[in-house]
VEXKE-587458 format. One record per residue (C-alpha): x, y, z. Coordinates in steps of 0.001 Angstrom, whole numbers, plus 524288, in hexadecimal, padded with zeros to 5 digits. Layout:
<pts>
XYZ
...
</pts>
This chain:
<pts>
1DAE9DE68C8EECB
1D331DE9938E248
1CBEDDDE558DAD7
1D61CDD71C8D17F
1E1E2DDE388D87B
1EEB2DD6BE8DD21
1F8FDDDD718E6D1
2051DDD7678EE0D
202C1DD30B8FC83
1F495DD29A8F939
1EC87DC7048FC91
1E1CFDC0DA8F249
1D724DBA9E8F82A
1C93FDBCD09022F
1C9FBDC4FF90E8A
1C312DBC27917BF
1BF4CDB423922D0
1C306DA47992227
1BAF5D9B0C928DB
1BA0FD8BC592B46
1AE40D846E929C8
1B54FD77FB92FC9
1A7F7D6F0792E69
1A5F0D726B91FCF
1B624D72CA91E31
1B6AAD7EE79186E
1C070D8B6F918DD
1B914D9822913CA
1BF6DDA66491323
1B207DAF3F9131B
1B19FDBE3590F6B
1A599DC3DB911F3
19F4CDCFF290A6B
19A17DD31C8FCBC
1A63CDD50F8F69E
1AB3EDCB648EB30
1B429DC53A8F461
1AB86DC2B48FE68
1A83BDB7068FE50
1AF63DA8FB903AA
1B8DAD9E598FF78
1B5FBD906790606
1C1BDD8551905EF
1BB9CD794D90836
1C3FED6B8390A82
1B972D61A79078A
1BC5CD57DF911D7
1B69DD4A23917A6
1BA2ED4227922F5
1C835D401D91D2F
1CB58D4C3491AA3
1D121D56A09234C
1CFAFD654D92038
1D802D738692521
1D5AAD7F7892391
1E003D8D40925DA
1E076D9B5C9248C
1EC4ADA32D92643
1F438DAE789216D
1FF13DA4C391E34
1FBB3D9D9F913A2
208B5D947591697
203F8D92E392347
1F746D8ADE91E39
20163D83B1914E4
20AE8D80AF92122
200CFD7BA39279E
1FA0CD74D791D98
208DED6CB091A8E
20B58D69B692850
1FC96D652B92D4A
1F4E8D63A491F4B
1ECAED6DB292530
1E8C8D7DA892156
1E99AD826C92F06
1E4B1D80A193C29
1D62FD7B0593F47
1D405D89BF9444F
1D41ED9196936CF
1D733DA0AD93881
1CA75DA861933E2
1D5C5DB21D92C58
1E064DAFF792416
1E510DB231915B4
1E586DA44C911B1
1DB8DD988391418
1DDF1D898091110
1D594D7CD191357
1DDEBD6FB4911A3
1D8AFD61999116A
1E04AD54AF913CC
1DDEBD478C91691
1E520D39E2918B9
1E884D304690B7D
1EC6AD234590C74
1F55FD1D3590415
1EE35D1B5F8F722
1E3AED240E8FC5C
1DD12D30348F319
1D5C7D39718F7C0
1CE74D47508F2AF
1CFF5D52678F9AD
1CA83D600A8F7CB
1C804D6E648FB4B
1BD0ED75038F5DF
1C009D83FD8F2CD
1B4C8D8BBA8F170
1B041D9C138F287
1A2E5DA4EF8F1FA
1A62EDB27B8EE39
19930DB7818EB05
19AA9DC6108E89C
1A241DC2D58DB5B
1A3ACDD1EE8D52F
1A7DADD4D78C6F3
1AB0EDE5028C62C
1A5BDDE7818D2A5
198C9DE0088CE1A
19402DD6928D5D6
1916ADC9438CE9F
192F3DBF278D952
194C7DB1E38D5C6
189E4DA75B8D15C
18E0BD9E468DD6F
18774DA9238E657
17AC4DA17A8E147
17CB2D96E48E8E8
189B6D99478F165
18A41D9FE28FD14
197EAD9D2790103
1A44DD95FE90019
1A190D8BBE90A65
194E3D89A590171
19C6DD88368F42A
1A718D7E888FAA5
19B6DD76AB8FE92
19548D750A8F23E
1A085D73EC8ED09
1A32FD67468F70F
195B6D62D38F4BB
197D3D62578E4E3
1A588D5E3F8E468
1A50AD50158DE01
19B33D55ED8D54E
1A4C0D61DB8CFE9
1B0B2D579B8D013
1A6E7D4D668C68C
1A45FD58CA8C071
1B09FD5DA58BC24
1B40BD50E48B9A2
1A9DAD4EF98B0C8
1AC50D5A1B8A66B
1BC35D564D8A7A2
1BC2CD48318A5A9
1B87ED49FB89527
1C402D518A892BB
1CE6CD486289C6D
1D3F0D3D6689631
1CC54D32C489CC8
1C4FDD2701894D7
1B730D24E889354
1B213D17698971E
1B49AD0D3E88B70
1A932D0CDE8810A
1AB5DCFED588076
1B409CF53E88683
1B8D8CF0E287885
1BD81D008587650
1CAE5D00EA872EC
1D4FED0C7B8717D
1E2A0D08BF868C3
1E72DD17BC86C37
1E683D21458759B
1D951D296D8766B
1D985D34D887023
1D5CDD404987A1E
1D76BD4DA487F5F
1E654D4EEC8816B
1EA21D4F9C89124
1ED8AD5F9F88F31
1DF20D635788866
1D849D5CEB894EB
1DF48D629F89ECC
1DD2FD70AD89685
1CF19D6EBA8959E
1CD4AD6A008A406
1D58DD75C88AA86
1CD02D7E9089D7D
1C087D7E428A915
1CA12D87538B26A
1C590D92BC8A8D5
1B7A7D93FB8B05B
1C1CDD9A158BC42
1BF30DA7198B617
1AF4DDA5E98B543
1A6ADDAAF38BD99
196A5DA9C68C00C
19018DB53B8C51F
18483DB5258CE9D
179D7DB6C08C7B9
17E02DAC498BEC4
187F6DB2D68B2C1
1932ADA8DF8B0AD
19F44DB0DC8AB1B
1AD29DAF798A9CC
1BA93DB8448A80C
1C2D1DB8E589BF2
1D01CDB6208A40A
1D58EDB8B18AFED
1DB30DC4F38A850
1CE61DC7D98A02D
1C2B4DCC9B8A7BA
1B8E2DCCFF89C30
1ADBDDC3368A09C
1A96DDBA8289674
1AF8ADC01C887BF
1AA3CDB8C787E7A
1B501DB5CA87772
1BA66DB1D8883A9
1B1BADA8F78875E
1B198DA0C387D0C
1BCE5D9C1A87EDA
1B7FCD93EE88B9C
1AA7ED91B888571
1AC63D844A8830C
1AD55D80FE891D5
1A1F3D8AAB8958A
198E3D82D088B37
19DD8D770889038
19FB1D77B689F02
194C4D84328A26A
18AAAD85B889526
184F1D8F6A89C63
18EB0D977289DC3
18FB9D9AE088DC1
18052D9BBB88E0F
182FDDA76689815
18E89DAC9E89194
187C4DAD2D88334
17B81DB4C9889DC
1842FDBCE1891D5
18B3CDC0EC883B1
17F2CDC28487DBA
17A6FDCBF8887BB
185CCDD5928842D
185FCDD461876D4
185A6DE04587119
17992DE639867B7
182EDDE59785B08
18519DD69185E8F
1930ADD7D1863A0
19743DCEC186F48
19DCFDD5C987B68
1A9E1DCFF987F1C
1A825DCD6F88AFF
19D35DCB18896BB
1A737DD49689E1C
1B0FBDDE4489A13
1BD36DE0578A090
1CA49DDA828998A
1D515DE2E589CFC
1CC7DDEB978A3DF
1C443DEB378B01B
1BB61DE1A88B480
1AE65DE5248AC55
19FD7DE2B78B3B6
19A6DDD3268B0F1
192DDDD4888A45F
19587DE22C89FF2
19A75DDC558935C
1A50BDE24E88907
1B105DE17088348
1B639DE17387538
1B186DE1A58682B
1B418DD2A286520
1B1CFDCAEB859FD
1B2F2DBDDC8607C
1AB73DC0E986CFD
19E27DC31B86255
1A0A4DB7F485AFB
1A3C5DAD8F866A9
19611DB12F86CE4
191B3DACC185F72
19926DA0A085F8C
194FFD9EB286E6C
186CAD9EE686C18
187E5D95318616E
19115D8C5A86B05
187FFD8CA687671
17C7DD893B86D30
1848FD7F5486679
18698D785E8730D
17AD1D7B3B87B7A
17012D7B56871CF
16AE9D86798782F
161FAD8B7186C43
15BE0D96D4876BF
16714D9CE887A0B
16B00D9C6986C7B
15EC9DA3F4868B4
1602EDAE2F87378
16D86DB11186EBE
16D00DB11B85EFF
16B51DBD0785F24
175C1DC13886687
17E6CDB7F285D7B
17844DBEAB851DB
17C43DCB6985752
189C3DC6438581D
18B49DC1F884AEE
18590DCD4F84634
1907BDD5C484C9E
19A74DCC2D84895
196ADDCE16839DE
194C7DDB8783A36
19BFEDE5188444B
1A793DDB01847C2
1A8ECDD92283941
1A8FADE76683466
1A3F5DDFCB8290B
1B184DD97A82646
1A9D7DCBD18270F
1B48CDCA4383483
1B525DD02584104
1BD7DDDAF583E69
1C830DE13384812
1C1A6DDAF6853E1
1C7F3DD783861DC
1C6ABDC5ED8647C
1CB10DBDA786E28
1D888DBF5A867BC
1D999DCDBC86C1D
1E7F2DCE6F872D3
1ED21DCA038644F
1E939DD7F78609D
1E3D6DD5E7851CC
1D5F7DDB2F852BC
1DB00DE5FD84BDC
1D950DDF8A840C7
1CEA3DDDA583713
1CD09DCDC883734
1D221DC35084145
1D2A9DB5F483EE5
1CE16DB0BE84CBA
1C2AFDBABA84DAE
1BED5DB72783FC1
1BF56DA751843BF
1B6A0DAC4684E65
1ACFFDB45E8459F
1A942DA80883D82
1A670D9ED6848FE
19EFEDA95584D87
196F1DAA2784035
19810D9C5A83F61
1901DD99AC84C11
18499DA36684875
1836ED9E8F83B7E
181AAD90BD84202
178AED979A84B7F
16FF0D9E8E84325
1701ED927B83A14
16A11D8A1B8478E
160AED96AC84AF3
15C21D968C83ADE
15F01DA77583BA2
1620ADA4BF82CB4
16346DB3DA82A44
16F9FDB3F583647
174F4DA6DE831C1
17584DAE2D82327
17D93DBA13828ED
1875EDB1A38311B
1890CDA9988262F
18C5FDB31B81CEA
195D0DBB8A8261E
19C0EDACFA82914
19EDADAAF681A22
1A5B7DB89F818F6
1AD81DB7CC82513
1B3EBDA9D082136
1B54DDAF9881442
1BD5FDBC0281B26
1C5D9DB1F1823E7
1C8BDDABBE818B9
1CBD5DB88E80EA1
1D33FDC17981A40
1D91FDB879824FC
1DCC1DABE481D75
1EC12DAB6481A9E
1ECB0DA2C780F04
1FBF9DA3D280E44
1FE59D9FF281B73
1F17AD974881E8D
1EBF8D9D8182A35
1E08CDA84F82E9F
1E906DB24283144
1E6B2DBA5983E57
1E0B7DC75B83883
1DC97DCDBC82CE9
1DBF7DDC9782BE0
1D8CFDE4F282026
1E414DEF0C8233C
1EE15DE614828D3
1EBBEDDA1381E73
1EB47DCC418208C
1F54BDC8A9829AA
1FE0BDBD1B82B7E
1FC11DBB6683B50
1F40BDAE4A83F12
1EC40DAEBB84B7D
1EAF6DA2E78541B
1DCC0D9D25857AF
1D832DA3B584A23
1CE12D99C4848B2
1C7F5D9B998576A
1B9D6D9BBB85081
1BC60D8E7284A43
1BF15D886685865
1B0CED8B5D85A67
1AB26D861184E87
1B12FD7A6684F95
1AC35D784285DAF
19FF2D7D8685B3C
19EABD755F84CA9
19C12D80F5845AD
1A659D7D59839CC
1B15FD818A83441
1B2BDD9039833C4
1BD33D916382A22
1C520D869A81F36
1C853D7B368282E
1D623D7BFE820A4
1D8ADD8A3182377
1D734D89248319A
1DF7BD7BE083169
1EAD2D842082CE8
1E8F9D8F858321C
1E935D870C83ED7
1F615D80A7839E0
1FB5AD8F47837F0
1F815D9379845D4
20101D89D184A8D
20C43D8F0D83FCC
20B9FD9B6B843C2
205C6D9D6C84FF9
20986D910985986
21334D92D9863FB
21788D89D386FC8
20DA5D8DDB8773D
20285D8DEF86CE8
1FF65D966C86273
20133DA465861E0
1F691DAF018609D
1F9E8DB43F85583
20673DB13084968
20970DBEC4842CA
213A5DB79983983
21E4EDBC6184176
227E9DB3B1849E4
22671DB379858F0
22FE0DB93785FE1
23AE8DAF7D86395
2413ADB69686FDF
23BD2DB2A587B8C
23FE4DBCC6883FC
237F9DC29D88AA9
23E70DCFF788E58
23FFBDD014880B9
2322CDCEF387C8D
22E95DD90188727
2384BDE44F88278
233FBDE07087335
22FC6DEBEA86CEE
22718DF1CB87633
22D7ADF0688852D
22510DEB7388E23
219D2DDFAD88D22
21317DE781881CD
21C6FDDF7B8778B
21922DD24787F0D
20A96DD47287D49
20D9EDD75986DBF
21454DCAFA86E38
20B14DC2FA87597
1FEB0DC96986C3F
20233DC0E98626F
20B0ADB694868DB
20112DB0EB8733A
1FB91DA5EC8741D
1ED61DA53D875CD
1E629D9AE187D3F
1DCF5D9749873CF
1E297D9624866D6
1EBA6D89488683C
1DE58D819F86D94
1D698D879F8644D
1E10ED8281857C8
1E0F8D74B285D24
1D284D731185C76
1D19BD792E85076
1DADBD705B84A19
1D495D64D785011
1C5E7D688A84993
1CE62D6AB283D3E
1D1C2D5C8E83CF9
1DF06D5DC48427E
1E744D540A84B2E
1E0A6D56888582E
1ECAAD51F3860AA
1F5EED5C4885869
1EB95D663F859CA
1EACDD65488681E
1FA28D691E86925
1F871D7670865AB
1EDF6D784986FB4
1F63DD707087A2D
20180D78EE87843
1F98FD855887CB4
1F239D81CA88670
1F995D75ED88D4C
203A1D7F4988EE3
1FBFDD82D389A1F
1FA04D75DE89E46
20826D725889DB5
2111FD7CAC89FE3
20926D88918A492
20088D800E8AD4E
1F775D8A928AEA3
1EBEBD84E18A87C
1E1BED8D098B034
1E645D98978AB93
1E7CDD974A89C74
1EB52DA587898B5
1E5E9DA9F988BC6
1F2CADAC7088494
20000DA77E8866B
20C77DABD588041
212F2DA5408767E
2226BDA27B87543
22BFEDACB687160
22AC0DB99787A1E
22E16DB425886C0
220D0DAF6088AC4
221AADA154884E2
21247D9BEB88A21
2102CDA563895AB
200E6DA865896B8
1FFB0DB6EA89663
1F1A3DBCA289404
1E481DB90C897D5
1E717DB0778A464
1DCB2DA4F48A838
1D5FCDA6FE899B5
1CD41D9C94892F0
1D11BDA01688443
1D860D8FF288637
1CBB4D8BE588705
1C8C9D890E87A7C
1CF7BD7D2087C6D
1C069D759487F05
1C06ED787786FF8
1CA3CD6C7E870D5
1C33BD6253873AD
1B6E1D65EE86B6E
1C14CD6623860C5
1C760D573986373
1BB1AD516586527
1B38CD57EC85AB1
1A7CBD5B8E8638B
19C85D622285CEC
18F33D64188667B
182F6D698186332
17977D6A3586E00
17041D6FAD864F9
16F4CD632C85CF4
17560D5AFE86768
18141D560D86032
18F17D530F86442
1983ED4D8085BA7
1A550D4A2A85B92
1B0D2D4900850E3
1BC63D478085B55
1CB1FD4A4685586
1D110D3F4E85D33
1D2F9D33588578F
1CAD7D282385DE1
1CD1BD23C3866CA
1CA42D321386E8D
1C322D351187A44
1BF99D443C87B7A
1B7CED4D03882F0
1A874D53DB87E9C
1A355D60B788452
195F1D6694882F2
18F54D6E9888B59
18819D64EB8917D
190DED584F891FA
19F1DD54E589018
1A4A5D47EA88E8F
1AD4ED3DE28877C
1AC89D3AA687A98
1B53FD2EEF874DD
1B7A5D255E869BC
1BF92D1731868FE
1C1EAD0CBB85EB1
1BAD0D00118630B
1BEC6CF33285EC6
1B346CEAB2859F3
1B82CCDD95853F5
1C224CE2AF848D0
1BA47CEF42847C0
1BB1DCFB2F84EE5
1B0B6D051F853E4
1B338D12C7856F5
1ABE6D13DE864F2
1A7B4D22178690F
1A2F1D26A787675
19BC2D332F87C27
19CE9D354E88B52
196D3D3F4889373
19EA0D40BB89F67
19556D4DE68A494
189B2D543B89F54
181FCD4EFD894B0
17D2AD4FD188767
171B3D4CCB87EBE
175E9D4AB5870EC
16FB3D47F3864D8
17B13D439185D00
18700D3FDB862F6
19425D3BD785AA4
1A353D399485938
1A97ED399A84D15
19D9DD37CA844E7
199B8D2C4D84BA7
18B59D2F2F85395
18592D287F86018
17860D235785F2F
16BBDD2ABC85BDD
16318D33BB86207
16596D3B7586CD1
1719CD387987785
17069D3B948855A
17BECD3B6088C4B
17FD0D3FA489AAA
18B39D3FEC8A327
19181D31878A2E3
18A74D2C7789778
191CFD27F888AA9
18D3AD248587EB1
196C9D1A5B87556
19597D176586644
19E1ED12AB85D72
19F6DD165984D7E
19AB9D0BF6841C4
1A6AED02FC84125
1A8F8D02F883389
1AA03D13708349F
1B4E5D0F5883FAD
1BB78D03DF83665
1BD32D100A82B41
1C191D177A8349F
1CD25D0D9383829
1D009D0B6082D8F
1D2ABD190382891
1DBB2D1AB683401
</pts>
């Protein structure tokens, strides 16, 4: 069988030899060669006196399960060297009231990892040399990876910090992360399934299981936030891998690899499309990894790459419109980039100009902040003259000198402003023409299942039949992909609306319903929440919430924008600063991310006599953090430099006559 090929009767899996390593309790089919499935897969049933492990390979796979329900065992204690199927079981005895833990460690070493009949190997080949070896380790460090795992879950799970006090008192419930954000943020991490780190030491990752670009920029910012947070590295590496490819006009490549509807392209032969985003996102990402690192050398080895950039995006994206003009986004299946101005690429443009203008403004290149400045003015000028509806109160979707100003309103318009607020880089348009634009979204764009791409002003079709839709117009699926172009419903946009309308001062527990209703629909009725598709359908053709493009994407990831939203985070590693204005009432207890810590922050109403005091805690439940200046809403903790690590917490409470106006305003 070809690589990537699928036939009936045909068996997936590695020709091999099984063995049993009965003193080390380990089952391991082994191929040997220099192929890229040669290599082993080791099950290992971690077991102790009270234990008792099997092993079994047959042809039959029911013949392992019969055996398994009628003995608890895989097979017999003399384990055939040959057979399609292998199995390892463990048991043991409970007494009434008894727990126990019991566990089988699954592990592989497939060194001769190809990519277009390149060898790339994998970055375990440094210190691996088989399966046996990985199970092992893996044994060896398994407390650790469980404390681990623990540790960077337990800030966003509901669970209490200790009491700052004994006298601490709560009249309502806490205010925190609702029970369907956690769980979509904790199952969020099964994105890294499509990553990969080669040998000598490149860490990449696909688009989608239906994508095989490697690393589009656009594309990857989308799961940023849990690279920055999780791996730092990893967007160091990415930014110089970008820069490396830029090319000598200052446009950004695409991708790190080429190959989207086409074959698998060679690792870092890079390409792709013109973009407009995928220039002005490595602008955005330099600015966010300095922002949160303090890394001032890397900064300096790449300005002029991001000068480049902003160059190009001025100039040759432009065609001197003052906009990126008829260029493909992140938005391409919607089809507008035929068009001379679209509202989510122009969102996108003045982040992008935003974050160089703050860049050059840190790096005192007074002649650079002077241009950026100047090309920022005229573009907010343009999305105000060209794609601002002032009858119907919304950026409409596209502007085009031939075609006019249309009437159509584009979901996730205001993309670019997600990033400013996360990154504190301001407003990027009227605070009260984004509030209704927002509000407009929802009239004309929200569905069941979320909001729809794109709202041409027409009604949605009402028949859901699908035959129907199928033999509308054009026979075939052509006139369900016309439907679905604007119809869809993409993953981002619904998280992307509720933290936007919680930075604009709106209720955060409303807010988070439009958000819920895209994504827990996964949770709840798709169950399926490892393989968050990148579109959905909406209702009325026949396909009411059915995923149907872009399988296992990342686009939902945007949803670590929600939390940075609620609790008002802003962190500067350069100045060591983190603040916090959360959007929960006290009392709240929420989670903090930076790249090197994450924790718990929280706030309560203490009673002191007839008096109350608003009580505040920071926690550091992994990492740590040196700060210079450390505060929730407004109110600071100490002076002079904070060291915290994991475990630590720091308490302080605000002046109480601040707390007894604040009373008594409520």
């Amino acid at each position: 069988m070809p690589l990537h090929a699928w036939a009936h009767g045909i068996v997936s899996g590695v020709k091999g030899r099984w063995s049993v390593d009965q003193k080390r309790s380990m089952l391991t089919l082994e191929r040997p060669g220099f192929f890229p499935q040669s290599g082993s897969t080791t099950l290992h049933p971690v077991r102790d006196s009270e234990k008792d492990v099997s092993f079994g390979v047959s042809n039959d796979f029911d013949a392992i399960w019969k055996n398994f329900t009628k003995l608890g065992e895989a097979g017999p204690p003399n384990t055939s060297h040959f057979g399609l199927h292998g199995a390892s079981t463990i048991s043991t005895t409970l007494t009434p009231g008894q727990s126990t833990t019991l566990t089988i460690i699954m592990s592989w070493y497939y060194p001769h990892r190809d990519q277009a009949k390149v060898r790339i190997g994998n970055f375990y080949n440094n210190f691996l040399k088989s399966s046996r070896g990985a199970a092992s380790i893996m044994r060896k460090d398994l407390l650790l990876s469980i404390n681990n795992i623990r540790d960077w879950q337990s800030p966003v799970l509901s669970v209490r910090t200790p009491p700052m006090k004994d006298g601490a008192t709560s009249s309502k419930k806490v205010n925190r992360l609702p029970e369907w954000l956690q769980d979509m943020l904790l199952n969020s991490a099964s994105f890294w399934r499509s990553a990969f780190w080669t040998e000598d030491g490149r860490f990449r990752q696909w688009e989608a299981f239906d994508c095989n670009d490697v690393d589009a920029i656009h594309n990857d910012v989308h799961r940023i936030l849990p690279y920055m947070l999780f791996y730092p590295e990893t967007v160091r590496h990415l930014l110089n891998s970008w820069a490396a490819n830029q090319y000598s006009n200052g446009r950004m490549q695409e991708a790190l690899t080429e190959g989207c509807l086409g074959s698998t392209g060679k690792l870092d032969y890079a390409g792709g499309r013109v973009m407009s985003d995928s220039s002005a996102l490595f602008v955005v990402e330099v600015y966010h990894y300095f922002k949160w690192t303090g890394d001032s050398a890397l900064l300096r080895r790449l300005w002029p790459n991001v000068k480049r950039a902003v160059t190009w995006l001025i100039g040759e994206s432009t065609k001197g419109t003052g906009l990126p003009f008829r260029k493909v986004s992140t938005y391409d299946l919607v089809g507008i980039d035929k068009y001379d101005h679209v509202m989510y690429e122009a969102g996108v443009f003045l982040l992008a100009l935003r974050a160089a203008q703050h860049l050059a403004v840190h790096l005192k290149d007074k002649p650079f902040n002077a241009t950026t400045t100047h090309a920022l003015i005229r573009a907010t000028q343009l999305v105000d003259v060209t794609l601002w509806n002032e009858e119907r109160q919304f950026y409409r979707a596209w502007w085009d000198s031939e075609y006019g100003a249309s009437d159509w309103i584009m979901s996730d318009s205001l993309y670019g402003q997600v990033w400013a607020n996360t990154l504190g880089l301001g407003k990027l348009l009227p605070e009260e023409k984004m509030k209704v634009h927002l509000q407009n979204e929802i009239k004309y764009n929200d569905s069941p299942y979320g909001l729809r791409v794109i709202s041409i002003g027409e009604p949605a079709m009402s028949l859901e039949d699908t035959a129907y839709v199928l033999t509308h117009r054009v026979p075939g699926c052509s006139s369900l992909e016309n439907i679905t172009k604007h119809n869809s419903i993409w993953m981002g946009a619904d998280a992307d609306w509720s933290s936007l309308m919680i930075s604009l001062g709106a209720d955060p527990h409303l807010s988070l319903k439009q958000a819920k209703k895209s994504l827990d629909h996964w949770r709840s009725e798709l169950h399926d929440q490892w393989n968050i598709h990148g579109l959905i359908s909406s209702d009325g053709y026949g396909q009411d919430g059915l995923p149907w493009a872009t399988s296992h994407y990342n686009s939902h990831l945007v949803i670590w924008h929600l939390p940075l939203a609620i609790s008002g985070q802003q962190y500067s590693a350069p100045d060591k600063t983190l603040t916090f204005k959360p959007k929960f009432d006290i009392p709240f207890e929420l989670p903090f991310f930076t790249p090197t810590a994450s924790g718990v922050i929280a706030g309560s109403y203490e009673r002191s006599g007839q008096e109350f005091e608003e009580m505040f805690t920071f926690r550091v439940t992994s990492g740590f953090i040196n700060l210079k200046r450390l505060a929730i809403l407004d109110s600071y903790y100490g002076n002079g430099e904070i060291r915290l690590k994991k475990d630590s917490l720091v308490t302080w409470s605000r002046p109480k006559e601040n707390v007894a106006s604040i009373l008594r305003e409520l």
